[in-house]
PyMOL Python script that loads the backbone (N, CA, C, O; Angstrom):
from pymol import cmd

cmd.read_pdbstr("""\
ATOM      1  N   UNK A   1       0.846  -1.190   0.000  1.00  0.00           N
ATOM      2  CA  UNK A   1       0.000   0.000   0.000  1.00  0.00           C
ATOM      3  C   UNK A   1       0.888   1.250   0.000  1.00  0.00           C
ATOM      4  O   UNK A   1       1.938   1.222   0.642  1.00  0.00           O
ATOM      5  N   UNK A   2       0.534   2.329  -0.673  1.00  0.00           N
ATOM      6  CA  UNK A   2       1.375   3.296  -0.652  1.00  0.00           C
ATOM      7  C   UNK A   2       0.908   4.358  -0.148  1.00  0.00           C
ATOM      8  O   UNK A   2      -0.290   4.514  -0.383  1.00  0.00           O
ATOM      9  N   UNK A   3       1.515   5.349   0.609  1.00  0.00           N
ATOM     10  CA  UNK A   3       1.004   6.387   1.714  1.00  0.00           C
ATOM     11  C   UNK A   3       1.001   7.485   0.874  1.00  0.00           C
ATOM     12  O   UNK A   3       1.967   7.846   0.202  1.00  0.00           O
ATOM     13  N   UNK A   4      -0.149   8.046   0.912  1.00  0.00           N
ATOM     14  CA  UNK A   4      -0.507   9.258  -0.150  1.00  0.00           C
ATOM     15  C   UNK A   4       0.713  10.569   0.361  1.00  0.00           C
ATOM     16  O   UNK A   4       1.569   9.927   0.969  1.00  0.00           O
ATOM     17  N   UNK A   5       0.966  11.476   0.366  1.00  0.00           N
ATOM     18  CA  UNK A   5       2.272  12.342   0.810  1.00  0.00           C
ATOM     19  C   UNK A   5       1.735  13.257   1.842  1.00  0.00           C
ATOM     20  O   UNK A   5       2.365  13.682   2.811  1.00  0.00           O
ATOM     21  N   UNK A   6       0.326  13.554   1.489  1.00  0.00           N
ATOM     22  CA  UNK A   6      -0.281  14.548   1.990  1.00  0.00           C
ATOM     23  C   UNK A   6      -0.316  14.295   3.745  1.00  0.00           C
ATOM     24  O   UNK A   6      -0.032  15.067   4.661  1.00  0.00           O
ATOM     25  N   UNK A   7      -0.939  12.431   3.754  1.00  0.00           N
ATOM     26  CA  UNK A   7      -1.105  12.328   5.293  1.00  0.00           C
ATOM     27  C   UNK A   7       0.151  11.449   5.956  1.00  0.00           C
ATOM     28  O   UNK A   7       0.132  11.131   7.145  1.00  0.00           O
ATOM     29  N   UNK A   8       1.004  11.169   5.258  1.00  0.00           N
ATOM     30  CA  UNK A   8       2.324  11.243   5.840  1.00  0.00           C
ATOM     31  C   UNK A   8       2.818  12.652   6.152  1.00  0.00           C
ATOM     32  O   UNK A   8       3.535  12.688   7.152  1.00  0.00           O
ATOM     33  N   UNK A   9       2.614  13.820   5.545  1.00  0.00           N
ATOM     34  CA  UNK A   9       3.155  15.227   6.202  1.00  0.00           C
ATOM     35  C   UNK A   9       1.925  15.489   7.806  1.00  0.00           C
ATOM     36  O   UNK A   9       2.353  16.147   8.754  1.00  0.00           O
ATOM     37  N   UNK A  10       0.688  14.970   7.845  1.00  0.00           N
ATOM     38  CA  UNK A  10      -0.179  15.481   8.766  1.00  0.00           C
ATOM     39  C   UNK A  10       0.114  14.783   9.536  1.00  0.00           C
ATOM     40  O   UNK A  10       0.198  15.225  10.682  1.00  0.00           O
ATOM     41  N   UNK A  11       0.411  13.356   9.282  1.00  0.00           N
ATOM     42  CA  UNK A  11       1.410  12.507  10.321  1.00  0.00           C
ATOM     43  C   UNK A  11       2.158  12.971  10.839  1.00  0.00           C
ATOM     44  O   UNK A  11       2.212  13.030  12.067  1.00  0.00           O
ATOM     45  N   UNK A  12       3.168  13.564   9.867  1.00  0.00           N
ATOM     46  CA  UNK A  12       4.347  14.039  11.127  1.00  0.00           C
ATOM     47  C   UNK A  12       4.032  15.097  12.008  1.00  0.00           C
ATOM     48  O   UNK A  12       4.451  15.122  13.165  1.00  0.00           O
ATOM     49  N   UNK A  13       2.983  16.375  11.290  1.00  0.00           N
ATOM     50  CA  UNK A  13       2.689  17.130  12.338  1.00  0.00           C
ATOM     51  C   UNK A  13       1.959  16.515  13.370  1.00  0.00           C
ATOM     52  O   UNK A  13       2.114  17.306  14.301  1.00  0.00           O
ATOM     53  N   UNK A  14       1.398  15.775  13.700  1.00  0.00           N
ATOM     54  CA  UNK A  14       0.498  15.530  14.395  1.00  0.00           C
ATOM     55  C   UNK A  14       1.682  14.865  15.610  1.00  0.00           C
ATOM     56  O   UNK A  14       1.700  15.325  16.752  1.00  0.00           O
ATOM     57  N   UNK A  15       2.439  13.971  15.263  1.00  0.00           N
ATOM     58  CA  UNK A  15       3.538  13.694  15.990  1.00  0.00           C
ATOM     59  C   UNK A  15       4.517  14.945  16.345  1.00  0.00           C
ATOM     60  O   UNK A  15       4.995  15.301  17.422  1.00  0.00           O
ATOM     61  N   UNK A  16       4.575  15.211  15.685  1.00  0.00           N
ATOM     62  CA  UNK A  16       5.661  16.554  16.458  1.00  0.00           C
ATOM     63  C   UNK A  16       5.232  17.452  17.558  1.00  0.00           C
ATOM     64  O   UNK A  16       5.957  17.927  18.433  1.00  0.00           O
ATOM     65  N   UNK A  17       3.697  17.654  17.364  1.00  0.00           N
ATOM     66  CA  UNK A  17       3.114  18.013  18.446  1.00  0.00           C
ATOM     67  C   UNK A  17       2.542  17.500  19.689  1.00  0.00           C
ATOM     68  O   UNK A  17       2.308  18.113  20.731  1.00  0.00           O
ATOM     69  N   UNK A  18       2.332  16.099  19.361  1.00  0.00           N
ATOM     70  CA  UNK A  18       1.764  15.306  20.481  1.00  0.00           C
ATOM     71  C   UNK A  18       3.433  14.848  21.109  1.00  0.00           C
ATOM     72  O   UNK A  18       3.528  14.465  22.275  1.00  0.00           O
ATOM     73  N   UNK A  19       4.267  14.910  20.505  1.00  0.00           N
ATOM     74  CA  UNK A  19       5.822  14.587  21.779  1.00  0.00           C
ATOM     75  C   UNK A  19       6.108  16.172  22.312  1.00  0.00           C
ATOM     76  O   UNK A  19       6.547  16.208  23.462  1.00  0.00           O
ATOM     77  N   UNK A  20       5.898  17.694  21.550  1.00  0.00           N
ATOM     78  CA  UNK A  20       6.016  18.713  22.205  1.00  0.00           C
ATOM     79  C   UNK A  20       5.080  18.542  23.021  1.00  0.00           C
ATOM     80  O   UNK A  20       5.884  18.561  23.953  1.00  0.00           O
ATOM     81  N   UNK A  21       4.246  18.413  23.464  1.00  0.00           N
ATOM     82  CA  UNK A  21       3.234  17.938  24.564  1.00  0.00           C
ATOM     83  C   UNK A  21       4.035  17.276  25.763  1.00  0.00           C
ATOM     84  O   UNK A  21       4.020  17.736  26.904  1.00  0.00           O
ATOM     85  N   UNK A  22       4.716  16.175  25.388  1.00  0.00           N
ATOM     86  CA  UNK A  22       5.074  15.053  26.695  1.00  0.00           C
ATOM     87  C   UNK A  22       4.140  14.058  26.608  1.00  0.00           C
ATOM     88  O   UNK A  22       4.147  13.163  27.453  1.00  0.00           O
ATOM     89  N   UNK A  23       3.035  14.076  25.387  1.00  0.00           N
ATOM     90  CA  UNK A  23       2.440  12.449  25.168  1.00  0.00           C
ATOM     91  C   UNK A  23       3.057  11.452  24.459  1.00  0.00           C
ATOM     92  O   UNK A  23       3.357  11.493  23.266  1.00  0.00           O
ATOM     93  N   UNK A  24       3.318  10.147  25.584  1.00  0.00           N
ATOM     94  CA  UNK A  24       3.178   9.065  24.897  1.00  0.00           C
ATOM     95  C   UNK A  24       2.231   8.548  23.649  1.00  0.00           C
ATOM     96  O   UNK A  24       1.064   8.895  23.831  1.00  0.00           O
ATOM     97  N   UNK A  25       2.437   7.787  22.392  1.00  0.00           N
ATOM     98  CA  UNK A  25       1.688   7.700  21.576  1.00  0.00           C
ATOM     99  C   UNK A  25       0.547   6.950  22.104  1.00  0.00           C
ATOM    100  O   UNK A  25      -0.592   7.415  22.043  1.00  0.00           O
ATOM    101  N   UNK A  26       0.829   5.708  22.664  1.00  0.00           N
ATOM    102  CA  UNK A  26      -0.520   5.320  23.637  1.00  0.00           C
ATOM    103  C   UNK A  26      -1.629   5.989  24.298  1.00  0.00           C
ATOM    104  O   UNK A  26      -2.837   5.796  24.160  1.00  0.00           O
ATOM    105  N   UNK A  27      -0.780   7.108  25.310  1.00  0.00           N
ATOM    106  CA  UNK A  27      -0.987   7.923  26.506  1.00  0.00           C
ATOM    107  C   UNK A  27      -2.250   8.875  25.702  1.00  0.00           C
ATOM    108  O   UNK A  27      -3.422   9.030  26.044  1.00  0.00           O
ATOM    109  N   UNK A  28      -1.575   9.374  24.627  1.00  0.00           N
ATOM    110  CA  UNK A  28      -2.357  10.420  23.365  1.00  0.00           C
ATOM    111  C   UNK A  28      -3.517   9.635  23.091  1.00  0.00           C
ATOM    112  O   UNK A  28      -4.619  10.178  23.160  1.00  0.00           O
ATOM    113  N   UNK A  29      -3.428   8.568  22.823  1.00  0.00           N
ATOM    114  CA  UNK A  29      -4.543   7.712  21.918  1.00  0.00           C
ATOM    115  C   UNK A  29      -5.248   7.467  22.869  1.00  0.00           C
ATOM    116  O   UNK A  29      -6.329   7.992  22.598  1.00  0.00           O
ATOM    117  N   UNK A  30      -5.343   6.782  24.248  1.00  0.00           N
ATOM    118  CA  UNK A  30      -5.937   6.903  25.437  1.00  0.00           C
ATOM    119  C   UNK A  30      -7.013   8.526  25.423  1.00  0.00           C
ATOM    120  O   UNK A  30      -8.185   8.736  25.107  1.00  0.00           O
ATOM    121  N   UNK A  31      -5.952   9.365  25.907  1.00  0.00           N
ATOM    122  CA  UNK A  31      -6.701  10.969  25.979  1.00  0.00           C
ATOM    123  C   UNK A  31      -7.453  11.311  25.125  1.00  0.00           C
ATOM    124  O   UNK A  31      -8.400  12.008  25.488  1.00  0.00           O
ATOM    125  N   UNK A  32      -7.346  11.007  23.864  1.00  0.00           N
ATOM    126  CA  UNK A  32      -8.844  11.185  22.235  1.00  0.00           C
ATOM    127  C   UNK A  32      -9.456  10.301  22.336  1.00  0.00           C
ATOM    128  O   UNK A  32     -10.516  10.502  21.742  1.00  0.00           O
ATOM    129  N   UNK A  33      -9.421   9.172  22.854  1.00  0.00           N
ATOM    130  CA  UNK A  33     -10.301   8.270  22.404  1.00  0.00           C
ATOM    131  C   UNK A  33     -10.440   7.587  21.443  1.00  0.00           C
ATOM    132  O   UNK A  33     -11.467   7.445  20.779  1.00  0.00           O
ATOM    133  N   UNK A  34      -8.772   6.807  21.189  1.00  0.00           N
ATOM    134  CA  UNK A  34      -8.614   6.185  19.671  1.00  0.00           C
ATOM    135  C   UNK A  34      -7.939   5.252  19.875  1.00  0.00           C
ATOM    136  O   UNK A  34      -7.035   5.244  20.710  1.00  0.00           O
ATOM    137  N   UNK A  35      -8.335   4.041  18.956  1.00  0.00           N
ATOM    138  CA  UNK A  35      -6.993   2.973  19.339  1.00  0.00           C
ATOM    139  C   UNK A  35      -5.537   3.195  19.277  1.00  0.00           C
ATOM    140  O   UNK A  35      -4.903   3.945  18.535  1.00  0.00           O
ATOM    141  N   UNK A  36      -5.168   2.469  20.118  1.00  0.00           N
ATOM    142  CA  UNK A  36      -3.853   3.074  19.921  1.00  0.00           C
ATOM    143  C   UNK A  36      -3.072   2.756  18.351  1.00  0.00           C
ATOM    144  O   UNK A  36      -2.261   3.514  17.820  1.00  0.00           O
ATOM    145  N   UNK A  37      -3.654   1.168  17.679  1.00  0.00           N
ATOM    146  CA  UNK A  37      -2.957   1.007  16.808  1.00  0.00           C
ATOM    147  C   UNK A  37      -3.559   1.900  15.440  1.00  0.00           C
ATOM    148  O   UNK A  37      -2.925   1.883  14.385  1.00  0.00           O
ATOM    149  N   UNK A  38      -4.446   2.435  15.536  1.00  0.00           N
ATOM    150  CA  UNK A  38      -5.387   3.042  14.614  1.00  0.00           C
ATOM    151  C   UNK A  38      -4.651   4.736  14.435  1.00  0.00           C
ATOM    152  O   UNK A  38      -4.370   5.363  13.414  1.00  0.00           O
ATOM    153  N   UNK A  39      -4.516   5.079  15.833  1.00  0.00           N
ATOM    154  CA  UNK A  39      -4.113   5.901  15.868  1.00  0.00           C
ATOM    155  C   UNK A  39      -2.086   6.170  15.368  1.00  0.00           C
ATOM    156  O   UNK A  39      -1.506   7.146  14.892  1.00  0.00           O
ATOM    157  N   UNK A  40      -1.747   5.229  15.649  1.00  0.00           N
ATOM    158  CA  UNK A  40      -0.297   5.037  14.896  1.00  0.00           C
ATOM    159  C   UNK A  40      -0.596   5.149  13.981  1.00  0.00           C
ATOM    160  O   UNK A  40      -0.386   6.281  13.544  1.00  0.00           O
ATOM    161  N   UNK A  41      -1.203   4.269  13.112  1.00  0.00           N
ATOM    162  CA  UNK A  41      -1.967   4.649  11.456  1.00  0.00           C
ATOM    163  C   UNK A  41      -1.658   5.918  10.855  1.00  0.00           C
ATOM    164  O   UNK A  41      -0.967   6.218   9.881  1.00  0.00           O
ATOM    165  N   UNK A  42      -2.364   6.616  11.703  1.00  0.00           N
ATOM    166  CA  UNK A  42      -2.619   8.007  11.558  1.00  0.00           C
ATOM    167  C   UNK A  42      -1.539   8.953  11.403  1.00  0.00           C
ATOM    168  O   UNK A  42      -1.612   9.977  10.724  1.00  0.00           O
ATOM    169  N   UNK A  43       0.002   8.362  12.410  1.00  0.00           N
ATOM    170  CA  UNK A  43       0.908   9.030  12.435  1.00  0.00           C
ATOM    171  C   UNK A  43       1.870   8.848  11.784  1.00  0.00           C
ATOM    172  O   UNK A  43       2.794   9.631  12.003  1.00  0.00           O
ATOM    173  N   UNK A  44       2.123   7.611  10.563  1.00  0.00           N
ATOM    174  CA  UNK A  44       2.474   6.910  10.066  1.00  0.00           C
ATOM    175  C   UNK A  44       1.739   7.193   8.390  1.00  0.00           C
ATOM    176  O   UNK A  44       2.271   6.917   7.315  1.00  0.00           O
ATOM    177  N   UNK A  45       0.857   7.601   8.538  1.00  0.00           N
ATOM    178  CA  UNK A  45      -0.036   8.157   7.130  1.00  0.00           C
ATOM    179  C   UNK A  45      -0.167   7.458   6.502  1.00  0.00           C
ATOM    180  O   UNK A  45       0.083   7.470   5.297  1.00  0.00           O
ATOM    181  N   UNK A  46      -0.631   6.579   7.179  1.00  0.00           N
ATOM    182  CA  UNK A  46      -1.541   5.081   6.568  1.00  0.00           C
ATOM    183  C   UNK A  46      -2.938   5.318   6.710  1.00  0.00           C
ATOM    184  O   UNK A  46      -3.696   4.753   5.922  1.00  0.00           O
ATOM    185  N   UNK A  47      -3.418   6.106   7.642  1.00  0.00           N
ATOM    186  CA  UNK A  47      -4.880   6.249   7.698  1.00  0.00           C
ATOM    187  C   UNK A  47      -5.416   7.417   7.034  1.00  0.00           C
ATOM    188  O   UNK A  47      -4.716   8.409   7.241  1.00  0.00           O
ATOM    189  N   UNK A  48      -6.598   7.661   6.182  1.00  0.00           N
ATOM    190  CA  UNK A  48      -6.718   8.776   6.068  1.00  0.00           C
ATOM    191  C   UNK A  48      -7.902   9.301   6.985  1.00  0.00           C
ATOM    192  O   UNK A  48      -9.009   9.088   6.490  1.00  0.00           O
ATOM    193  N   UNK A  49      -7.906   9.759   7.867  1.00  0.00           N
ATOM    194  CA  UNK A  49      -8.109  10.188   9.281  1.00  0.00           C
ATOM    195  C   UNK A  49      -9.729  10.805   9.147  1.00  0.00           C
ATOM    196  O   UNK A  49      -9.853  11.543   8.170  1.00  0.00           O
ATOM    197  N   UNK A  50     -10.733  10.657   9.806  1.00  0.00           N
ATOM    198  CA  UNK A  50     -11.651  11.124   9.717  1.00  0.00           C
ATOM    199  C   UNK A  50     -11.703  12.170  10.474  1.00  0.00           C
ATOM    200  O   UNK A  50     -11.159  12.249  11.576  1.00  0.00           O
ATOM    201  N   UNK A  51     -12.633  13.403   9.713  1.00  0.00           N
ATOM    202  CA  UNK A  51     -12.554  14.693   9.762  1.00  0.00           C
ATOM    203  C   UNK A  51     -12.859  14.742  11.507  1.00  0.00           C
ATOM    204  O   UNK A  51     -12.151  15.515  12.152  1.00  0.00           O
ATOM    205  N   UNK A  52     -13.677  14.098  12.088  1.00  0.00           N
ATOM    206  CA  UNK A  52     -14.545  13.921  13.600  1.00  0.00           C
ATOM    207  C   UNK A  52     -13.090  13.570  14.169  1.00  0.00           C
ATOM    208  O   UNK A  52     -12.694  14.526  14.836  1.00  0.00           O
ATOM    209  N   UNK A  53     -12.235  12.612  14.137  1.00  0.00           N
ATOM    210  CA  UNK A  53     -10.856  11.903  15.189  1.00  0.00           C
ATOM    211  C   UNK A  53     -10.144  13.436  14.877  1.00  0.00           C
ATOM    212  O   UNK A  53     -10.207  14.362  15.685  1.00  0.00           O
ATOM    213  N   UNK A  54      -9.535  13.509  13.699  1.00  0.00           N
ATOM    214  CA  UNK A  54      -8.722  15.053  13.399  1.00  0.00           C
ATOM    215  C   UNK A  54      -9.193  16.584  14.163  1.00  0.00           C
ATOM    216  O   UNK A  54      -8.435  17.522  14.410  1.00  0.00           O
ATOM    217  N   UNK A  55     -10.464  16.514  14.402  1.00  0.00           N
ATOM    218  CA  UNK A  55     -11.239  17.172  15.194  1.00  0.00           C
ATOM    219  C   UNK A  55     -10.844  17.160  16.950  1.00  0.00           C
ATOM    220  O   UNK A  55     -10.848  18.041  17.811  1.00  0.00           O
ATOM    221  N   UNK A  56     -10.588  16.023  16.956  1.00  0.00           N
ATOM    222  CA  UNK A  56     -10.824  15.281  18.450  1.00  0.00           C
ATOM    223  C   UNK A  56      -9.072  15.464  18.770  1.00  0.00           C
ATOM    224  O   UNK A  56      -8.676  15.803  19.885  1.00  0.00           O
ATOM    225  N   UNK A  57      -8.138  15.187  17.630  1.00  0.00           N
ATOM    226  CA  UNK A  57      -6.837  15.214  17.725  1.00  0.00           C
ATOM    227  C   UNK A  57      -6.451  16.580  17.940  1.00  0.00           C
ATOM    228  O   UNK A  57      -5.556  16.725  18.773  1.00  0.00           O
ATOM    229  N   UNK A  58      -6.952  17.735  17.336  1.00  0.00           N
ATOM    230  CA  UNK A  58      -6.289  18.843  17.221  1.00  0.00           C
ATOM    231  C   UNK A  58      -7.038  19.698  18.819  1.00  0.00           C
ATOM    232  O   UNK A  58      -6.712  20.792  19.281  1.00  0.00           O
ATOM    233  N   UNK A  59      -7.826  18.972  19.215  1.00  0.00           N
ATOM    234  CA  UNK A  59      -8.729  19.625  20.276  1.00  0.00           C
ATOM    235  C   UNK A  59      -7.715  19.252  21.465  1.00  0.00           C
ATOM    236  O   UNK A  59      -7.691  20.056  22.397  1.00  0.00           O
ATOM    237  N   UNK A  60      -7.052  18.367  21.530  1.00  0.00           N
ATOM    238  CA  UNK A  60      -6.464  17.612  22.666  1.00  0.00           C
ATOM    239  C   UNK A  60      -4.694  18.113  22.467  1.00  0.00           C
ATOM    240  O   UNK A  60      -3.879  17.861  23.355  1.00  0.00           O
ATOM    241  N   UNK A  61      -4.380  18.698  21.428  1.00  0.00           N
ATOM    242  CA  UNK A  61      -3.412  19.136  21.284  1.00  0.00           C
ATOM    243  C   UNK A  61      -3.058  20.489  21.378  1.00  0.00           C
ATOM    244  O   UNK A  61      -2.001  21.104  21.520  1.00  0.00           O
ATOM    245  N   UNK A  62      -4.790  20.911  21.202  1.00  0.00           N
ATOM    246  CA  UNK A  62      -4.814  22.707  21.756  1.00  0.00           C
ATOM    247  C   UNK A  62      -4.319  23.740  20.807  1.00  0.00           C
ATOM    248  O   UNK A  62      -3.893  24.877  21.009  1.00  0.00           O
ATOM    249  N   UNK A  63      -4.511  22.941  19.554  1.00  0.00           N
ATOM    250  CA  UNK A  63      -3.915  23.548  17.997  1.00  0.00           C
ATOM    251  C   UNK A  63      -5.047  24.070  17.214  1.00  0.00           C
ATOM    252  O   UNK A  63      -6.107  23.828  17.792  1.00  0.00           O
ATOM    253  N   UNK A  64      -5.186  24.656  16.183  1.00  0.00           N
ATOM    254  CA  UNK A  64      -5.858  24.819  15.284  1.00  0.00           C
ATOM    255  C   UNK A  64      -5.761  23.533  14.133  1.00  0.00           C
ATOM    256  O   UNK A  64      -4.705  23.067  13.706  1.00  0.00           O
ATOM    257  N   UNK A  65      -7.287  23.045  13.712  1.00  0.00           N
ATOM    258  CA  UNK A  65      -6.668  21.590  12.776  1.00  0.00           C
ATOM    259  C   UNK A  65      -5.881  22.001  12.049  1.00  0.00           C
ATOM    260  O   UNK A  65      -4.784  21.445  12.097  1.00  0.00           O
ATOM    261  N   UNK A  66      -6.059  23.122  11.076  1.00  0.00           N
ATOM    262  CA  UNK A  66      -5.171  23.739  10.119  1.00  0.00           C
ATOM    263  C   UNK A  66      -3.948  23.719  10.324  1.00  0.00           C
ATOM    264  O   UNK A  66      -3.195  23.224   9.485  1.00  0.00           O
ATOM    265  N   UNK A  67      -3.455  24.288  11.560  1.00  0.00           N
ATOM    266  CA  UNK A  67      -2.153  24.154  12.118  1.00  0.00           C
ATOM    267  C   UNK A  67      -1.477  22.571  11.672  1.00  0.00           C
ATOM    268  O   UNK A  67      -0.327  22.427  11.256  1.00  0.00           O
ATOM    269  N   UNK A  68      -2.010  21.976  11.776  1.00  0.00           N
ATOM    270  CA  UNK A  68      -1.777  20.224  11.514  1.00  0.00           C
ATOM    271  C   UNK A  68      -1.438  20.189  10.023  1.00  0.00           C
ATOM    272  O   UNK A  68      -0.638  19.272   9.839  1.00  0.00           O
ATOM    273  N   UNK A  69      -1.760  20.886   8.784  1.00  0.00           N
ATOM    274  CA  UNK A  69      -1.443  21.102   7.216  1.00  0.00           C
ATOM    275  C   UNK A  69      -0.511  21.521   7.497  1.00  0.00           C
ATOM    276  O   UNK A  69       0.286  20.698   7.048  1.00  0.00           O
ATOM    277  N   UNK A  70       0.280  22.597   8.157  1.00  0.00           N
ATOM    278  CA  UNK A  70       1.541  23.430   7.959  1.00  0.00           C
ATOM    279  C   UNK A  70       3.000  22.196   7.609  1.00  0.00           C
ATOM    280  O   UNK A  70       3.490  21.111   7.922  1.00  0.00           O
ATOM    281  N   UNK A  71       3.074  22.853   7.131  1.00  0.00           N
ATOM    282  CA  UNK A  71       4.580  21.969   6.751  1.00  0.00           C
ATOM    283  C   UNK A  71       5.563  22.775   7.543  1.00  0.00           C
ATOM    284  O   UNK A  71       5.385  23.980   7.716  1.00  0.00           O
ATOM    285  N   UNK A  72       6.838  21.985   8.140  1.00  0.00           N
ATOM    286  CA  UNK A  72       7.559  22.316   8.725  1.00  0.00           C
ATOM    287  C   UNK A  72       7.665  21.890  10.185  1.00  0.00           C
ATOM    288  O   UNK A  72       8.578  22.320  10.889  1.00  0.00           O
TER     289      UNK A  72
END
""", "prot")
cmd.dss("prot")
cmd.show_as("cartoon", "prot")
cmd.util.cbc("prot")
cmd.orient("prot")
């Protein structure tokens, strides 16, 4: 399967911010309410993430979702 580019980049933001946090990837997936392996998915940009979890992710990270598109 090949990881589209777009949610391998939202992957990494999403990780870069949930370790600037001090969350474990578990610990994170616990606090949203997501599996944990589902949620690796996600950070890994294997999943393409439903708009409601991305919602739930950026709420718990205290970001703007948009913020999560930025590259860099």
């Amino acid at each position: 399967m090949r990881k589209h580019p777009a949610l391998v980049r939202l992957g990494k933001q999403i990780r870069k911010q949930r370790i600037k946090r001090g969350f474990s990837q578990e610990g994170f997936a616990n606090e949203v309410g997501l599996d944990r392996s589902y949620y690796g998915g996600v950070e890994r940009g294997e999943r393409n993430v439903a708009a409601l979890n991305l919602l739930k992710i950026a709420a718990a990270l205290k970001v703007p979702v948009g913020s999560l598109f930025e590259e860099g």
